[in-house]
N, C-alpha and C positions, 0 to 999 in steps of 0.2 A: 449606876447600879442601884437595885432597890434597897431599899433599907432589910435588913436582917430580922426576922419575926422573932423577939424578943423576951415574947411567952408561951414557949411551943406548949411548955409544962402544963398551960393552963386553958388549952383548946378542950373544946365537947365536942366527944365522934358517937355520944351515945351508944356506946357499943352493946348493951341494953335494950337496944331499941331494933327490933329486924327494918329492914327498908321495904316499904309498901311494893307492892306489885299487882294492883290495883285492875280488873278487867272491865272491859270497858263496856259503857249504859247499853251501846245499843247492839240490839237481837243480832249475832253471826257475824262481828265485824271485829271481833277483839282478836283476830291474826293477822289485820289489816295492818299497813305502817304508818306511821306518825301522823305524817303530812295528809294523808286519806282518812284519819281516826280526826284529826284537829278540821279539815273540809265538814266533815258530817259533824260536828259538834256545832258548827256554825246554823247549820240548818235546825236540829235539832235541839230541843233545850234538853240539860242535861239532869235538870230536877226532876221535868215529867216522862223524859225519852217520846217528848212527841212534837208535831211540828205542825204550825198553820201557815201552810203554804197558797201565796197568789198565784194564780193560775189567769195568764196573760196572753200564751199565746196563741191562739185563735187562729188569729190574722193569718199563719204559714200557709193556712192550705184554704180559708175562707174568706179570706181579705177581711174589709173592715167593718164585725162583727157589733151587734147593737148593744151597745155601754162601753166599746175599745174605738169607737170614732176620731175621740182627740184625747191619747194615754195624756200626752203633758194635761191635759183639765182633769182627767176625771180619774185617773189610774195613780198619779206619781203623790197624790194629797193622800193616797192607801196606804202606800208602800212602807211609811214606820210601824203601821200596824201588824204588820206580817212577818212571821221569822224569817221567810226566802219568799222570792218572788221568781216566779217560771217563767220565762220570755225569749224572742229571739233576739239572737244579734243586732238586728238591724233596730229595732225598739232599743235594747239595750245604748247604742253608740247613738243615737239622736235625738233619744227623750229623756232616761234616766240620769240626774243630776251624779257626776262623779263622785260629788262628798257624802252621798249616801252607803252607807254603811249596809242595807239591808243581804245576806246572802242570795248568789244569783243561781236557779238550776235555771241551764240555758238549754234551751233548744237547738238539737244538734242532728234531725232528720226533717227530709222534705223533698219536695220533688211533685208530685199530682196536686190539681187543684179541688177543691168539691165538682168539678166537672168530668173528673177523670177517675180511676181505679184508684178510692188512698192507699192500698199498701204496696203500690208501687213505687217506695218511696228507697232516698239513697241518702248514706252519709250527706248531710250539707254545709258541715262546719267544721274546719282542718283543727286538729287539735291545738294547733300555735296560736291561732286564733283565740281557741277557750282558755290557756294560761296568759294570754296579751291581757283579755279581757278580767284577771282574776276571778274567773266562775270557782265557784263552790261544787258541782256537781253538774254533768250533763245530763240532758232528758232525750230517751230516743223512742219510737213509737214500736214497739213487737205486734203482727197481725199473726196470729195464731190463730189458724183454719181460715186465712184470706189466699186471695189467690195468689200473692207473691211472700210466702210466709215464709223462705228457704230464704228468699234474701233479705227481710227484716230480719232474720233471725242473726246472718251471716255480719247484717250492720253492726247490729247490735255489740257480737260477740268480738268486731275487730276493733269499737269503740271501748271494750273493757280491756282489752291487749293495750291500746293505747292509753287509757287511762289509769291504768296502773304502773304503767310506765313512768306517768307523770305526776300520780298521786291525787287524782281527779277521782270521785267519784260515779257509779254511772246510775242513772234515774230509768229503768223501763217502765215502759207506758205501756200497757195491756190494751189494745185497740180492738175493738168490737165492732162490724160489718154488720148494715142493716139484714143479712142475714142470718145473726147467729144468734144463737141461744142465750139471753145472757140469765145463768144461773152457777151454783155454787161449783156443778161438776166441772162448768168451762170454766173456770177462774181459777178453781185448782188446777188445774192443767195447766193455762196459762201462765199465772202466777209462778208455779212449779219450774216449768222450763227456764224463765229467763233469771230465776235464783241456780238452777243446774248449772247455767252457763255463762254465769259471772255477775250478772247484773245484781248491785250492793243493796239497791233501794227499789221495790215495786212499787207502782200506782196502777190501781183497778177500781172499781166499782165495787158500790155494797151495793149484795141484796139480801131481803129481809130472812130469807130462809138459808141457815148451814152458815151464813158467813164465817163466823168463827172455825169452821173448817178448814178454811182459804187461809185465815193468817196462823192458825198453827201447823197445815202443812208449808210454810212457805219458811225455808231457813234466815230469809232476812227480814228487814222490817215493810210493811205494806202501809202506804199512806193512799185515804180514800178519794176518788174523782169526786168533785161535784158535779159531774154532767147537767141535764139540760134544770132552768130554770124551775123550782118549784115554792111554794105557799113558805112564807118566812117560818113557821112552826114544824114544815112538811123536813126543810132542810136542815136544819137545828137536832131533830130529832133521828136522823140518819146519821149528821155526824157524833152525837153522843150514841146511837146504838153501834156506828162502827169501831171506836177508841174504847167505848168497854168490850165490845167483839172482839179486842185485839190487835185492829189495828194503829198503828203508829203516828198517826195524825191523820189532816185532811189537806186536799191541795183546791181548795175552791175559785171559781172563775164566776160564772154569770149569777151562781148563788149568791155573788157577796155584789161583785161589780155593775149586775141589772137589777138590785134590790134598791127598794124606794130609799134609803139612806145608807150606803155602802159603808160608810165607820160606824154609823150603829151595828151594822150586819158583821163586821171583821170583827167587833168588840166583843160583840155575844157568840160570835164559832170559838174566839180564843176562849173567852171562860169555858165554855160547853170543852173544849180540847183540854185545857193545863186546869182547869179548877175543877172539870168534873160537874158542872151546873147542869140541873136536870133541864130538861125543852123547854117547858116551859117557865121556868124559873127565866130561863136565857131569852126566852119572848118576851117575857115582862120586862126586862133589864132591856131588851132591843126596844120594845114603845118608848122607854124612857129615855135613852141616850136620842133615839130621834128626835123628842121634841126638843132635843138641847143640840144636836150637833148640824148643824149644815151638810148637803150633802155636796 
């Protein structure tokens, strides 16, 4: 039997003190439950409410894209520098060292190659899979005005049924068709939709005009693509105009990963993200980590 509490008399219930009830950092998520509120904590820092995320996986629909050739050399020496890293399964089980701690948004759509229609794309990873793997958040691609936009939309929305199921967050990805407009109207729209219909976390594109439109119609938080390759000052300066526009971090891939010293370039997007460092401030800090850090 246990021992008897001896000095009940002299316990503190601070009855004085109400008990917190505290809501939570990030933008539309504080009806979420535990295990979905503690996922997104992981991605996100809780000081700044924002996140620099690596953006890895390429390879699903383009094979093996130029700076993603060999992840074990040139990807896996990144990955303490990033709060989450975005990847697929198949990266994940054969390159990523299991004692890494860093949060995983996995890629959980696929299906066409850059040779075929991308938004002909289907669920590709069973959700057992993404709790086997402890992912933090799945990522799935929504084509908004592509020609199979009823069934990304359908993936999407069965991946948040399932995911809340499990306490898994869900990541849509706003996908853009060389035919489409990309400006503030289409991303509001986009953006819009796939927060209507569950999806916890957006990623889209900045552009220079209206953005801040896009993340304050959009009920949850919006972390910005780095799409294609641009000038080290050119990208720096997009991710501080989108994190004061509003949005919620950045998810960069070839902007950090094809840049002439990729931990110089993760360095200076996190200041620019959680410190707020202006462009150029973050360019002069990126010449300078490069001449000190190996790439």
């Amino acid at each position: 039997m246990p021992e008897t509490d001896a000095n009940k008399e002299e316990k503190k219930y601070y009855e004085d003190i109400p008990m917190k009830s505290e809501c939570f950092f990030l933008k539309g998520s504080n009806s979420l439950d535990w295990g979905m509120k503690n996922r997104l904590s992981r991605i996100f820092n809780s000081d700044t409410g924002r996140t620099v995320m690596l953006a890895i996986d390429h390879g699903y629909f383009q094979g093996p894209t130029t700076g993603l050739e060999r992840i074990d050399l040139n990807i896996v020496p990144l990955v303490k520098y990033a709060d989450a890293i975005m990847l697929t399964r198949g990266i994940l089980r054969t390159t990523i060292p299991p004692s890494f701690t860093t949060p995983i948004v996995m890629r959980t759509s696929g299906g066409p190659s850059i040779l075929k229609e991308l938004s002909n794309e289907e669920i590709a990873v069973d959700i057992e899979d993404a709790i086997r793997m402890n992912v933090s958040a799945m990522a799935i691609q929504v084509f908004i005005g592509g020609e199979f936009e009823t069934r990304s939309i359908h993936n999407m929305t069965k991946l948040v049924d399932m995911g809340m199921r499990y306490g898994i967050p869900v990541l849509a990805v706003t996908a853009v068709g060389k035919d489409m407009v990309r400006d503030a109207k289409y991303f509001r729209l986009a953006c819009r939709i796939c927060a209507e219909l569950g999806a916890h976390v957006v990623k889209t594109y900045y552009v220079p005009e209206d953005f801040e439109t896009i993340t304050a119609s959009c009920p949850v938080p919006i972390v910005m693509a780095g799409g294609k390759k641009l000038p080290v000052l050119d990208a720096l300066t997009m991710a501080y105009s989108a994190v004061q526009q509003g949005a919620s971090g950045v998810d960069m891939g070839r902007n950090i990963f094809q840049s002439e010293n990729p931990i110089a370039m993760i360095k200076a997007v996190n200041n620019v993200v959680h410190k707020n460092m202006k462009p150029q401030e973050a360019l002069e800090l990126y010449k300078t980590l490069a001449t000190k850090v190996k790439r």
